[in-house]
N, C-alpha and C positions, 0 to 999 in steps of 0.2 A: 428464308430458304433460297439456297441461288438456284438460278433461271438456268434450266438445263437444254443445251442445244448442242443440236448434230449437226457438222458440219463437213460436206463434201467437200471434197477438190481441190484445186490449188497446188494440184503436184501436176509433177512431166519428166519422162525421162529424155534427155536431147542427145542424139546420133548424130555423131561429126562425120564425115571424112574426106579427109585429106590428100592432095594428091600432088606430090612434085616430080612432074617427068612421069616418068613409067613407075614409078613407085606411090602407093596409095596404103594408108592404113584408117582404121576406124576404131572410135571410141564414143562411150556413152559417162555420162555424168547423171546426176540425179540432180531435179529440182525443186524444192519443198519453198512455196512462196504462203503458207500456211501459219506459218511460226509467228509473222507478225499479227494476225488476230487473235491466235492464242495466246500471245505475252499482253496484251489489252487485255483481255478476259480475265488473266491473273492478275493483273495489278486491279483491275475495277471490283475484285473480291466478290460479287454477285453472282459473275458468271460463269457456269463451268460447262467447258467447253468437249466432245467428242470429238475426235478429228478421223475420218476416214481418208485417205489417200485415193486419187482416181486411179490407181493399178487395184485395190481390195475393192473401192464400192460396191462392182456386181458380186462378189462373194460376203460379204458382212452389213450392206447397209441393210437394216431393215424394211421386211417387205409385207409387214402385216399392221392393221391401226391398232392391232394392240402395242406392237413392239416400237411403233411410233409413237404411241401414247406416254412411254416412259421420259418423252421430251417436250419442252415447251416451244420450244424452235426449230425449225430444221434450214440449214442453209446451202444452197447450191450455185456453184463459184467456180465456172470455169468447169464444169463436169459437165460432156453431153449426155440426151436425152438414151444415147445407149446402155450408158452406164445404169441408166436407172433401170429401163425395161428389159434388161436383159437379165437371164439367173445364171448360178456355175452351168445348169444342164445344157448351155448351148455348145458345149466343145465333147465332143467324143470322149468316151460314149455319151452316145444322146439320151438326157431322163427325160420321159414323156408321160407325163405333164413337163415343162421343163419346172416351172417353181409357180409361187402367188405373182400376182398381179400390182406390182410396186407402184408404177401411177396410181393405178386406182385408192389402192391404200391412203397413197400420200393425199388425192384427195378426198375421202370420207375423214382423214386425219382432220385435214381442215375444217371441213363441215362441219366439222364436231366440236371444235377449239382448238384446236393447232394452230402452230405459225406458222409460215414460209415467206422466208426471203432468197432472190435471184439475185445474185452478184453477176454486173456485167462482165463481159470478156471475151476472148475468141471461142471459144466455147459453150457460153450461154445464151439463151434467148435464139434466135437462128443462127449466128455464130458465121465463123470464117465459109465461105461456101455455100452456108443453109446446113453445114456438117453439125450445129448441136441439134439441130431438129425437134426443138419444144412445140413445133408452131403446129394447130388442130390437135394438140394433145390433151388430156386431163390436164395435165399440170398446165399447161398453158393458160386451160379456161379459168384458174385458179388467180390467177397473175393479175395487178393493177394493169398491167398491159396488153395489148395485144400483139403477140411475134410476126414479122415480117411472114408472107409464108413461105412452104417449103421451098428451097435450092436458093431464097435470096440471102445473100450477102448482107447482113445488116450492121456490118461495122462500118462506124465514121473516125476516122485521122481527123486530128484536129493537131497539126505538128508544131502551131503555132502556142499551142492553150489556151486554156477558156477556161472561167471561172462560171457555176453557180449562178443560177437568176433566182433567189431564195422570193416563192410568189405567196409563202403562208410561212411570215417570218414568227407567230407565234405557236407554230405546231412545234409538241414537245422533241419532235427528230432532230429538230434544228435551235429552239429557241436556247436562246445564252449564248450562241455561238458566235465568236467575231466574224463576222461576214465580210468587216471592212478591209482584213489580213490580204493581203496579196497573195494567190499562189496558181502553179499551171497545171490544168487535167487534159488531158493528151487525147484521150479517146470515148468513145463508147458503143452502147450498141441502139439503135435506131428502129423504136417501135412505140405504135400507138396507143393512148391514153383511153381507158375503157370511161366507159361514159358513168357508171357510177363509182368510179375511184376518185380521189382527192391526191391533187399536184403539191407535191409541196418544193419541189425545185427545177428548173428548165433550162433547157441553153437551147437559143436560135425556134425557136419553139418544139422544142424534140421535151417527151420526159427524163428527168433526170433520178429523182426521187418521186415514187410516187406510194400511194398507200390504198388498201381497201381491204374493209371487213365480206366475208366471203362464209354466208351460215355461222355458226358463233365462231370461228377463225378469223385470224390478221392475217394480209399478204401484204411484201413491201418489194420494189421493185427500187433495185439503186445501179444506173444503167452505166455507168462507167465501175472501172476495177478499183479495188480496196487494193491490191499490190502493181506494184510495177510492170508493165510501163505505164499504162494508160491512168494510174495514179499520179501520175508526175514528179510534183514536189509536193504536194498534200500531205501528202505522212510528216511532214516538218511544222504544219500549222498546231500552234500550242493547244486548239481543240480538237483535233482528229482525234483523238483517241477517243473523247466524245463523244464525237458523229457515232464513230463506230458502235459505240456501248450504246447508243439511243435507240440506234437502229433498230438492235435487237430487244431492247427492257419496251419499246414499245410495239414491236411483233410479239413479246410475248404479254401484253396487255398488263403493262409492270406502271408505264406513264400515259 
């Protein structure tokens, strides 16, 4: 039976505009950096994948443990914490109740046996600014990590790259994987290792990968991004696509 997961974000729409002399125009492009987890998914055959876009999440992700429950994973990747707590009732007319209670859900999810995996990014974890704002949240307490707190900036540039300090090279997230490959990860997001999670990868002492069962739930925290930029050249290593399928077969307690 394949491993059913949902998974947030990873879109953006970008606003240009342009200006030569007194003359200025503006345009929007769309950007779907989603595609490359989901063509992994498809070739690995096990897993099938939901994809919600961060323009729907507050209208369609799931805000109840039931409607969680039809997943073994849930992943959020570059989605701030608004997207989650927020419902359609917050734009005129206002619904009052505005909807359920999405953190919450997402952790009784857990508690119960659910997955959750954070994909780092300018958006996750405290994010560019302190703008994704997980930090003193539900979901946060849910996290192998702990987020910077609120307004900090917890992204690290790393312009130079940095590989991977693999510290538990026989956990199955990582094992079989050439470690000795050469490649450059550009970024991530900078937050502290809770005291009963297990590290399984590091740079400069910061968490990289980290894991922790959380009530009969998996959490996995993997602090740099699965796309571009802060991927680097990763996505060319002959086991990435690997990583990636590990990641989730063992959030949802598959290895």
């Amino acid at each position: 039976m394949a491993i059913k997961v949902l998974y947030c974000g990873d879109t953006q729409v970008d606003m240009m505009t342009h200006a030569k002399g007194i003359d200025t125009w503006t345009f929007a492009y769309y950007s779907d950096d989603a595609e490359y987890l989901i063509e992994t998914a498809k070739e690995a055959g096990d897993i099938e994948i939901r994809h919600i876009p961060n323009e729907k999440v507050i209208a369609e992700c799931p805000s109840t443990v039931e409607e969680l429950s039809q997943y073994d994973v849930m992943i959020l990747s570059d989605c701030g914490y608004n997207n989650m707590v927020m419902q359609p009732g917050n734009v005129q007319p206002y619904r009052i109740p505005m909807g359920p209670n999405r953190p919450k859900a997402i952790y009784e999810y857990v508690q119960q046996g659910g997955g959750l995996i954070m994909v780092g990014g300018w958006l996750s974890f405290s994010g560019l600014q302190g703008k994704a704002m997980y930090s003193g949240t539900l979901i946060d307490e849910l996290l192998p990590v702990k987020c910077m707190p609120r307004g900090a900036d917890d992204r690290i540039e790393v312009t130079d790259g940095y590989m991977f300090k693999i510290e538990d090279p026989e956990h199955p997230v990582v094992k079989g994987i050439d470690w000795t490959r050469k490649y450059h990860l550009l970024g991530y997001n900078k937050a502290e290792l809770r005291e009963d999670a297990h590290l399984i990868a590091s740079y400069d002492g910061d968490p990289q990968i980290a894991v922790r069962q959380v009530g009969k739930g998996r959490t996995l925290a993997y602090m740099t991004d699965i796309t571009p930029h802060w991927s680097g050249d990763i996505q060319q290593h002959p086991d990435y696509k690997k990583l990636l399928c590990n990641l989730i077969r063992w959030t949802a307690g598959k290895i």
